[in-house]
N, C-alpha and C positions, 0 to 999 in steps of 0.2 A: 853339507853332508859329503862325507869322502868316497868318492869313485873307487868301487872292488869292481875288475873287471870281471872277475868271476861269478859275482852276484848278478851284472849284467849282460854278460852269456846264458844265464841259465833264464833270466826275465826276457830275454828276447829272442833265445835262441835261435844264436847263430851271431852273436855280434862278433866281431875280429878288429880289437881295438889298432892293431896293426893299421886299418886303412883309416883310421880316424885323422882329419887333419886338424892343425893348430888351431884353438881360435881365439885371433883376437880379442874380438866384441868380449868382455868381460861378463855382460848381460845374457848370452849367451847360455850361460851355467843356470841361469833362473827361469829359462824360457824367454830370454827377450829377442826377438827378432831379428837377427842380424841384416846391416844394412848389401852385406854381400854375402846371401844366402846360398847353400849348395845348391846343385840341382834337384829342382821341380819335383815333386810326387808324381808317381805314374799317376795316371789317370784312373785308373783302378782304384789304387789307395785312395786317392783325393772322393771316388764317389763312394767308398766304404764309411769313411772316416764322416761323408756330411750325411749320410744316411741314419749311421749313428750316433753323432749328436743331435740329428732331430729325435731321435727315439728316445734320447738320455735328457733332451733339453722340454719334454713333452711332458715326461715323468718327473723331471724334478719341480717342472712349473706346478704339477698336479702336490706336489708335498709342502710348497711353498718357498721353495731355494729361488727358483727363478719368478720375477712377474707374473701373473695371471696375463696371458695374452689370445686374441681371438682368431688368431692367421691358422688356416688351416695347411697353407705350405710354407715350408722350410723357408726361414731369411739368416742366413748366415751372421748377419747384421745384428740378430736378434740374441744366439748363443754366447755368442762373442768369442770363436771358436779360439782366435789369436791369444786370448790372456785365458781362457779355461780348460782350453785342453793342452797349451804348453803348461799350464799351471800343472793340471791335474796329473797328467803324463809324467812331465817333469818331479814331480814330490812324491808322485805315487808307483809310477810306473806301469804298463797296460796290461800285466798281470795282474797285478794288484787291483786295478780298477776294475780287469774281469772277477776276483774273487769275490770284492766290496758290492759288484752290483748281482752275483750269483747268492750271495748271504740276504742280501735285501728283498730277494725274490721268493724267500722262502716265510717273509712276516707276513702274514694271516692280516693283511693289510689292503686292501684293491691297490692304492695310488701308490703306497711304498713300493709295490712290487711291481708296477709298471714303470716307474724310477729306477728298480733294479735291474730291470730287464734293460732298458737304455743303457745306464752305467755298462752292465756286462760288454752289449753290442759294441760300446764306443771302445771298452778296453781289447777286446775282437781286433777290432776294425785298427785300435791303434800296432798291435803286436803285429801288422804285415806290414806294416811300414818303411818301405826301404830306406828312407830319410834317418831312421833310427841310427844306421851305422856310421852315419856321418859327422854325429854329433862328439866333440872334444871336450875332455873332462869329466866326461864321464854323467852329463846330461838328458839323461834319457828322451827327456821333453823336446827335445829339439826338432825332433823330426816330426813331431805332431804342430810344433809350434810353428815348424815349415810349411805342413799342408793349413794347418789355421790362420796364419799369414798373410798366404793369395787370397784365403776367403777373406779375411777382415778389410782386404785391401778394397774387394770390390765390394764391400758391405759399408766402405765410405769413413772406416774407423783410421786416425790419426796414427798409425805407426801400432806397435806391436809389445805388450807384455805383459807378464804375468804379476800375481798376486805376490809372488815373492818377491818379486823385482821393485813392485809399488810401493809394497814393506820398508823398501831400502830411502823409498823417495828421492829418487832421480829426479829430474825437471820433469822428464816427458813423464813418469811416475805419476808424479803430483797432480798433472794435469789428467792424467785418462784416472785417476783417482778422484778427483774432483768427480769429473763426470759419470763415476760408477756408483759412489756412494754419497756426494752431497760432502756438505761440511756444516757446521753450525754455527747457532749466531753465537757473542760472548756471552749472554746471559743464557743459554741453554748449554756450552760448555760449559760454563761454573756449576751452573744447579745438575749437571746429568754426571758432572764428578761428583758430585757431593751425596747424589741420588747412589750411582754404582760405589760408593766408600759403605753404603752403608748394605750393600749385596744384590740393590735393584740388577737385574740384567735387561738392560736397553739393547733395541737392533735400530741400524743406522737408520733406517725407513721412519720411523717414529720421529726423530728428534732433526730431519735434515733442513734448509733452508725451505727448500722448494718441496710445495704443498704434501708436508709430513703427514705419514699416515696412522690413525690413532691405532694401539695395539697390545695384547695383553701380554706381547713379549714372544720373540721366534723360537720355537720347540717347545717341550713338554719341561725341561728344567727351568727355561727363565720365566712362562706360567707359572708353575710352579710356584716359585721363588717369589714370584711378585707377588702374587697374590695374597701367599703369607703375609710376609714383610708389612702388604699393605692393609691387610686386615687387622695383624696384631698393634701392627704403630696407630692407627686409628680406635681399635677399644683400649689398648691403654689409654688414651687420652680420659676413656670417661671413669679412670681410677681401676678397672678389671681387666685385665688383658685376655685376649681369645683368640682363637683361630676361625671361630663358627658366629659372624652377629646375629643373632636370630632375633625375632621378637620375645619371647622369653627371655634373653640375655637381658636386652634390653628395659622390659617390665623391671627386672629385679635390680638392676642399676639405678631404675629412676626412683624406685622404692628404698630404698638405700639410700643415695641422695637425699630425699621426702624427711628420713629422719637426721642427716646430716644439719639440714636447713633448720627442722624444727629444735632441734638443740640448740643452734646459736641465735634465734629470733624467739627462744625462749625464757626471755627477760625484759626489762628497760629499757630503755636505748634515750640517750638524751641528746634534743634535737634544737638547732638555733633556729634564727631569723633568714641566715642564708638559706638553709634548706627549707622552709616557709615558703621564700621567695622561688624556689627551684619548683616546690608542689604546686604553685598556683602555673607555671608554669607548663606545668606535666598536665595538669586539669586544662587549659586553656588549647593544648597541643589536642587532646583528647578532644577536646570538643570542632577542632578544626579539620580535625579528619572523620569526625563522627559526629553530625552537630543534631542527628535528630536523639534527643532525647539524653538522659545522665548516664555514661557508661560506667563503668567498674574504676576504673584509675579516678574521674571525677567522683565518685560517690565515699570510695576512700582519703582521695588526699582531702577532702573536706571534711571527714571526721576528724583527721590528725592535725587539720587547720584551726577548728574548733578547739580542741584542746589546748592547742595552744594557744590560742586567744584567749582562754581562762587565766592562762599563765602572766598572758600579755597585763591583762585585766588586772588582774591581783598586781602584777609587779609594779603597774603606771599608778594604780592607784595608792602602792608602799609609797611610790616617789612622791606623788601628790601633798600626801598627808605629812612625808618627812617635809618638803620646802612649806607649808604651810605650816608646821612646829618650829620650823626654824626661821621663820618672818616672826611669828609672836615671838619667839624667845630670844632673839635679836633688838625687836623693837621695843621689849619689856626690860631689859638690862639694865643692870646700874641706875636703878631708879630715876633716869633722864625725865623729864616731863617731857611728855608728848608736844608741850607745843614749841619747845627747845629744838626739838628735831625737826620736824614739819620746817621751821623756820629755814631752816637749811636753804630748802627748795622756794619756800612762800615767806620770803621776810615780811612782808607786811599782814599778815593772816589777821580777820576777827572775827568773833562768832556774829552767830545768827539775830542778835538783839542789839548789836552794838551799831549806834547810829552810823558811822558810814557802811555798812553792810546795805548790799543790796537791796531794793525793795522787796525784792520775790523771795530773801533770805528767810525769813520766816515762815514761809509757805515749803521751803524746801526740807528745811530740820521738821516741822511736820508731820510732812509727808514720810521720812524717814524714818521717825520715832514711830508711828501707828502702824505701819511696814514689820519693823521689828518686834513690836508688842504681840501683831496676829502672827507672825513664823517663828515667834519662841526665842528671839535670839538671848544671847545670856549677857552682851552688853549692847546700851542702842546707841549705835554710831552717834559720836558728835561734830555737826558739820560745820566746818569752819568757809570763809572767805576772802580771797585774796589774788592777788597779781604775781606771777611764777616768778621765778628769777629768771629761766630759758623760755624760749620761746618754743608755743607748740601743746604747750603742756596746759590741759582741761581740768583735768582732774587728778584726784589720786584716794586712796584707801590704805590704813595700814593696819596691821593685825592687834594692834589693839583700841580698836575701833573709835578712829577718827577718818572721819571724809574732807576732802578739800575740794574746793568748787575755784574754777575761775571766773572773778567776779566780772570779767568784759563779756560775756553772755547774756543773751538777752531769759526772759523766765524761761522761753519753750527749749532754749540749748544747755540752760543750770539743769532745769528738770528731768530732761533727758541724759544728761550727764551722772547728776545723783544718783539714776536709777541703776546705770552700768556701774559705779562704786558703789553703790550698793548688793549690785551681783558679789563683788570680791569679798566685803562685809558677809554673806550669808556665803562665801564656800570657806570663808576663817571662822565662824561662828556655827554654823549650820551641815553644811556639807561635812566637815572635820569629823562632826559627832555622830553624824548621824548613821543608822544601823548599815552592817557591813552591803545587805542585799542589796538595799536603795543607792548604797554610793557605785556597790558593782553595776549597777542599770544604769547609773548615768556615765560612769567613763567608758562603757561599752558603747554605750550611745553616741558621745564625741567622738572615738575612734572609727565605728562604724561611719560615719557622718563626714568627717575627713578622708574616709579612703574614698568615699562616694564624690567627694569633689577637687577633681585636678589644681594642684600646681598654679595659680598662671589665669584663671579661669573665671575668677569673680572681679569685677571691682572692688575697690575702698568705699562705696555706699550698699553693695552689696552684702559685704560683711556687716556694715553698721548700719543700716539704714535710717536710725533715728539720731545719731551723734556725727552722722558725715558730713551735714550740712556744713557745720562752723570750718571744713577740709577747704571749702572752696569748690568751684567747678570745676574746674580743671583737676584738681586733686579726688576728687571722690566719684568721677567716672573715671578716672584711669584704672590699669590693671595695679594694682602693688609691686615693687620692686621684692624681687623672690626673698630674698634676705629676711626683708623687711616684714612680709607676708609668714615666710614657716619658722622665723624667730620669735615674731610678737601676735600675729593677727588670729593664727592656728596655733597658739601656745590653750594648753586646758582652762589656764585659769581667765586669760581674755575671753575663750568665746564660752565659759562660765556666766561671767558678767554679762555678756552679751545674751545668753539664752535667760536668766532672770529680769533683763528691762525687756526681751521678748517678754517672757509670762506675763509681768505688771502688766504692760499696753497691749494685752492681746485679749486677760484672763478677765470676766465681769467683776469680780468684788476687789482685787487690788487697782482695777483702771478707777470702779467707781472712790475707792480710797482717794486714788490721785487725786482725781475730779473734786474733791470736795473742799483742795485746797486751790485748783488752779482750773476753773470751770473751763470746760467744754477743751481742754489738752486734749483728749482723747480722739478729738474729731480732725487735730492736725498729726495726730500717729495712724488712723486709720488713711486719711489722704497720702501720708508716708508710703504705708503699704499697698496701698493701690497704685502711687505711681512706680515704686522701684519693682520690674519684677526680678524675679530669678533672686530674691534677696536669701538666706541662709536661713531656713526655717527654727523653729522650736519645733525643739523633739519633745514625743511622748513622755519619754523616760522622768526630763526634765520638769515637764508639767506635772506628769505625776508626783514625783519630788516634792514638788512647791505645794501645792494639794491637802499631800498625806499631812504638808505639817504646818497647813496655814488653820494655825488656833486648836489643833487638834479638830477642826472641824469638816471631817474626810467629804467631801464632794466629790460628784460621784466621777468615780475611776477614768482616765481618758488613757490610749493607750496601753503597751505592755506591760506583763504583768513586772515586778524587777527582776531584773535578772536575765529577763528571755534574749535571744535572738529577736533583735525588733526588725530585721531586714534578713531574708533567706538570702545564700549567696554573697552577702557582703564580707568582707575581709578587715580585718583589723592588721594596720601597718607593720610589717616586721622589725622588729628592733634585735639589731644582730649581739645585742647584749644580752637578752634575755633567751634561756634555755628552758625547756622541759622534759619533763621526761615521759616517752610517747610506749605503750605496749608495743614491742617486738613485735607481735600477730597482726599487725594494725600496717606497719610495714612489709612485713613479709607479702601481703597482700597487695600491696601496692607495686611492689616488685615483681610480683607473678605479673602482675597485671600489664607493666610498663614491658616487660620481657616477651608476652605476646605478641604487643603491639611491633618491638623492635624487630620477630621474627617475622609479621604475616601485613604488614602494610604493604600495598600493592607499590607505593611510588620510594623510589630508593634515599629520595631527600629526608621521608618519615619514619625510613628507619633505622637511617643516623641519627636522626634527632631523639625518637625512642631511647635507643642504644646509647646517646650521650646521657638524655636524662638518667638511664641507669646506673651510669656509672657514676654520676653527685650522688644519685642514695649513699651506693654504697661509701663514696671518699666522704661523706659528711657523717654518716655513721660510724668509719673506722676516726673520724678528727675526738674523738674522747673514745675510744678502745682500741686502738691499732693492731692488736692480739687478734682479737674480733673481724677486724678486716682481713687480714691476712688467712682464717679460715675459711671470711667468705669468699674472698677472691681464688682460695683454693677449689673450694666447693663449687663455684660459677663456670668456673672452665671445665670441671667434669661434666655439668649439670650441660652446659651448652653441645659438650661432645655430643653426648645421649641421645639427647633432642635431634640433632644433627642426623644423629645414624635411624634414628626411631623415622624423620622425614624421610633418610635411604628406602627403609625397606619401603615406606608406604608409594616413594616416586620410584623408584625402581633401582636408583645408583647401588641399592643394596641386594644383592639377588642372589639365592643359594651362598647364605650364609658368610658373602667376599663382598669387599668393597670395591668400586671403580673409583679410583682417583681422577680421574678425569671428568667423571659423574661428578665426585662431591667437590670439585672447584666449580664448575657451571652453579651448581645448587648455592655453594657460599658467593659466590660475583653475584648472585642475582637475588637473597635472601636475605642476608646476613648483615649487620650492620656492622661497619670498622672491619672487612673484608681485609685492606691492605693497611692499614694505618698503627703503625707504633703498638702502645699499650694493647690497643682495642681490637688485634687480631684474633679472631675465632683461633681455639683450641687446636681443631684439624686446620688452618689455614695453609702450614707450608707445604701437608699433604696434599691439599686440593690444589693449592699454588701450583707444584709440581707437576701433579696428575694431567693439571690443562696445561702447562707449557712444554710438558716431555710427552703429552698423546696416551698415558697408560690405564688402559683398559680394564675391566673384567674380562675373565675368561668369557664367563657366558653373553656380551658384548663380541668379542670378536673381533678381528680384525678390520676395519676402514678400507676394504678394497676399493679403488676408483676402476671404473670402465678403463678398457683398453685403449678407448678414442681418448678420455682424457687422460691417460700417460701418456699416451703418443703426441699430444699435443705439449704437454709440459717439458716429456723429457727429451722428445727424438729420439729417433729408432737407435742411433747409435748407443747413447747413453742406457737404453734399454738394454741392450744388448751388452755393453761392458758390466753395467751392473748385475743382469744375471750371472755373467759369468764368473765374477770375483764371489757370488752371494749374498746379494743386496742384501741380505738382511742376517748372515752369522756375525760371529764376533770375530772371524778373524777380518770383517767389513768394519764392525764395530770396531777395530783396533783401527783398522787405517783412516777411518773418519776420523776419530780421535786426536790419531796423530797428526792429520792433515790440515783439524780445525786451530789444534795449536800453533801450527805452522804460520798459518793463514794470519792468524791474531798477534802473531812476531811481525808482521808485514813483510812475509814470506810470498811469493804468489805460488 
């Protein structure tokens, strides 16, 4: 500002720029304390001038400029009379400070006007100042920044300047700047630019290294300001923007929403094996944090599991009947004779009459043919005998109905053998045709039955326990090589075969069939079963099967009806090939339901796991409509806003109608699942992010005053006192922080 000697004769009347001498010290012009200062303040001046800034420094603490502090006498230390009244003198001049604190005195205010009353005294008290005429260039401040000086000196403060001077960032600047207002970390410099780009008004108190204080922003504008800002950028999120969240607002957002949702979950939705796999998941998650009893996520994802097990059902059973048409119609081709082919595998094959045929060969075709004649088949197997070509190999069945027996078996391993080729003879002959109900109860029944039994889990005479013997010991108590086991062992049509030589040796009129050819068999399959335990049962379904069509002669019912669920809870293996198509509402419900749980589980592990699971829904739902996804992902982030704010008013972060950012970061760190993480960031996240790392309040929150003991302990008197005196907490504090944390981050010191 340019020096009118005229303007400062009439501000101080009586200046006579005539006696002014040179000065050096450049800092000087800013209030900065010269290292060879004029002489001394009378001693009058000097007790005017500290009278009056306890009066001005009393009143401003009461507005909030200076610290809340509990000293009932004057600490020079404290005003920090060296950098605020060369400041204020200096830029203002001590007319000017009497008008600004005689104006203040008149707002219908208590604390304003006892701040103005001070202001006035101090501008009083500086206008006698002898020191004033001393000063060169026309610095008015000088001669306050004289008597402020001797006091800072014995107040223990480091040298002497002003807020204009700090502005410039001199060394010594930087450093009693540091000490006034803090500086910040890098990640609260980026976010508190990024915050004021977008009109926040931060005071340096809020965001400084050293135990920052939370705040709804210094005066009645940057309240103001904030509070907007952060009310409006928070209901926009939930798709309505406002100034007022009330509950009301809220009701009619979530009702809005309500039919957003029910629009897009008002159709189809077609669902794989992955997601199968995700719901049993989601159901298993639910019962691990809630195990007493079937909650809502469990009682749903088991409907839409069900269904798609129908699907399962039907589709395993298409497969079924397709490879069994296409074994007949493979092994029916080209007129080949059946025993042309067989030869392949059995070059020496002969029937059952032909003299080197086994003894027990006629007892076995039999057995076979009377098998066939009671279950209706439409051709009766013919069973041949012979030595394999590889080794290993028992037996075999092919679809147009010939059996092969290995003739180095003794009667009880032919017969036992026969009976498993003859399972595969009645699922080409029997199973194939038979009605659609019966065949869905028995591939329900194997797949339920398989999922019931692990991997890994049985032995090789567990599976078989009447054809394991011929395995060897070593071979049919061991567990199955996996391959070998979920390729052949748990294939449909093996453990078909296996559950029909169950029926014959389990069921009274086909064991007594048996028996009639090979006495008292039955009493070495009963021995079987008592010694193997844990062996792989016969299911209902299957018995029933065998039953409904042994001679048409229905005895009576054992097991489920067809068709049913024969085991509650069991699941049928997902096969990520097959799809269904599940009711929207059936979902939608499951999503409410997984969305509670990611909001309201007490441990933070549950709900991220919630929260993950939600978000398979919906990426397995958008994988065949991506249109679809993209509305609900639209719709999920309003929907979670809402929610978000709807929790404000009921915890309180929402109160008269504003938001506290600072509130709703504490609520999302401790609620929320995917808090900080990529995609899965809550809606409001950068606001709450923000609000806890920059300190910003509600107004009706208030500001985070600490006790006097603990400022004084943090900061030391000095620092208390330079910071009042710059204005711990205006923006022209806020600028020099600013500029001093960028400094600082240059590796400036």
């Amino acid at each position: 500002m340019a020096f009118d000697p005229s303007t400062a004769k009439k501000l101080e009347g009586g200046f006579d720029p005539s006696t002014a001498k040179p000065q050096k010290e450049p800092g000087a012009a800013f209030g900065i304390y010269p290292r060879q200062r004029a002489t001394p303040s009378s001693p009058e001046t000097k007790e005017a001038v500290v009278k009056a800034s306890e009066s001005a420094a009393k009143g401003l603490e009461t507005v909030g400029i200076f610290p809340p502090s509990e000293e009932k006498q004057f600490d020079p230390g404290r005003v920090g009379i060296s950098a605020g009244i060369g400041a204020g003198a200096g830029l203002a001049g001590p007319k000017a400070l009497e008008a600004i604190g005689k104006g203040m005195s008149y707002v219908p205010y208590a604390p304003v006007k006892a701040a103005g009353r001070g202001v006035q005294s101090l501008g009083q008290a500086l206008g006698t100042t002898p020191a004033l005429t001393r000063t060169a260039g026309g610095a008015v401040g000088f001669g306050a920044a004289d008597v402020g000086g001797q006091l800072a000196e014995k107040a223990g403060l480091p040298g002497m300047v002003g807020m204009s001077a700090a502005l410039k960032l001199p060394e010594a600047g930087r450093a009693l700047g540091r000490m006034a207002v803090g500086t910040t970390q890098p990640e609260v410099t980026a976010l508190a630019k990024k915050f004021e780009d977008k009109g926040y008004i931060l005071e340096p108190a809020q965001i400084r290294k050293d135990r920052p204080l939370a705040s709804p922003g210094f005066m009645e504008k940057a309240k103001l300001t904030n509070e907007k800002l952060a009310t409006k950028e928070a209901s926009a999120a939930t798709g309505l923007e406002t100034e007022n969240i009330t509950p009301a607002f809220v009701g009619d957002r979530l009702k809005s929403l309500g039919k957003d949702y029910d629009q897009i979950f008002n159709r189809n939705f077609t669902i794989d094996g992955e997601l199968v796999q995700q719901l049993k998941t989601m159901r298993d998650f639910e019962r691990s944090i809630n195990p007493a009893g079937v909650g809502p996520v469990t009682s749903t994802a088991d409907n839409i599991i069900a269904r798609y097990q129908q699907e399962v059902v039907a589709a395993k059973q298409k497969n079924i009947e397709n490879r069994i048409q296409r074994i007949m119609q493979q092994q029916q081709r080209g007129g080949v004779d059946p025993i042309v082919r067989l030869r392949k595998d059995w070059p020496t094959i002969t029937k059952a009459d032909d003299a080197a045929a086994p003894e027990w060969a006629k007892g076995v075709q039999s057995t076979i043919q009377e098998l066939s004649d009671n279950l209706g088949l439409k051709t009766t197997p013919q069973v041949w005998f012979g030595a394999p070509r590889r080794p290993g190999l028992y037996g075999m069945a092919t679809g147009d109905g010939n059996i092969v027996i290995n003739n180095s078996l003794d009667a009880k391993g032919a017969v036992a053998t026969a009976l498993h080729e003859f399972g595969h003879q009645a699922e080409f002959q029997l199973f194939f045709y038979a009605p659609a109900n019966q065949r869905n109860a028995v591939v329900k029944a194997f797949n339920e039955q398989m999922a019931s039994i692990p991997v890994g889990s049985k032995t090789v005479q567990q599976h078989r326990p009447l054809t394991a013997e011929k395995y060897g010991e070593k071979a049919r108590s061991a567990i199955p090589e996996a391959g070998f086991e979920k390729g052949y062992l748990r294939d449909f049509s093996e453990w078909f075969a296996e559950q029909t030589s169950r029926w014959i040796t389990t069921t009274q009129k086909p064991t007594d069939l048996v028996e009639k050819f090979f006495a008292k068999v039955a009493d070495s399959w009963k021995k079987i079963y008592q010694t193997v335990t844990g062996y792989i049962p016969l299911t209902s379904e299957v018995d029933k099967f065998f039953r409904a069509n042994w001679k048409g002669d229905l005895i009576e019912t054992a097991g489920a009806e067809a068709g049913a669920v024969t085991k509650a809870a069991m699941d049928i293996p997902a096969d990520a090939a097959i799809t269904a198509k599940i009711d929207g509402k059936e979902l939608q419900r499951l999503r409410q339901n997984i969305s509670t749980l990611a909001r309201k589980a007490t441990n933070s592990d549950d709900r991220k796991a919630a929260g993950d699971l939600l978000k398979v829904i919906d990426e397995s739902l958008g994988k065949y409509d991506p249109s679809t996804l993209n509305k609900l992902r639209e719709t999920n982030s309003k929907y979670a806003a809402t929610i978000a704010l709807q929790d404000g008013i009921e915890k309180g972060f929402v109160t008269q109608g504003k938001i506290s950012p600072q509130g709703l970061g504490k609520y999302l760190a401790s609620t929320t699942y995917g808090y900080g993480s990529g995609v899965s960031r809550h809606p409001l996240y950068e606001l709450g992010y923000a609000g806890n790392l920059l300190n910003i309040r509600s107004r009706a929150e208030g500001v985070d005053y600490p006790g006097y003991d603990a400022m004084a302990a943090l900061m030391g008197r000095s620092r208390q006192a330079v910071s009042s005196a710059v204005g711990g907490r205006s923006q022209i504090a806020r600028s020099l922080q600013r500029n001093l944390s960028e400094q600082e981050q240059k590796g400036r010191p």
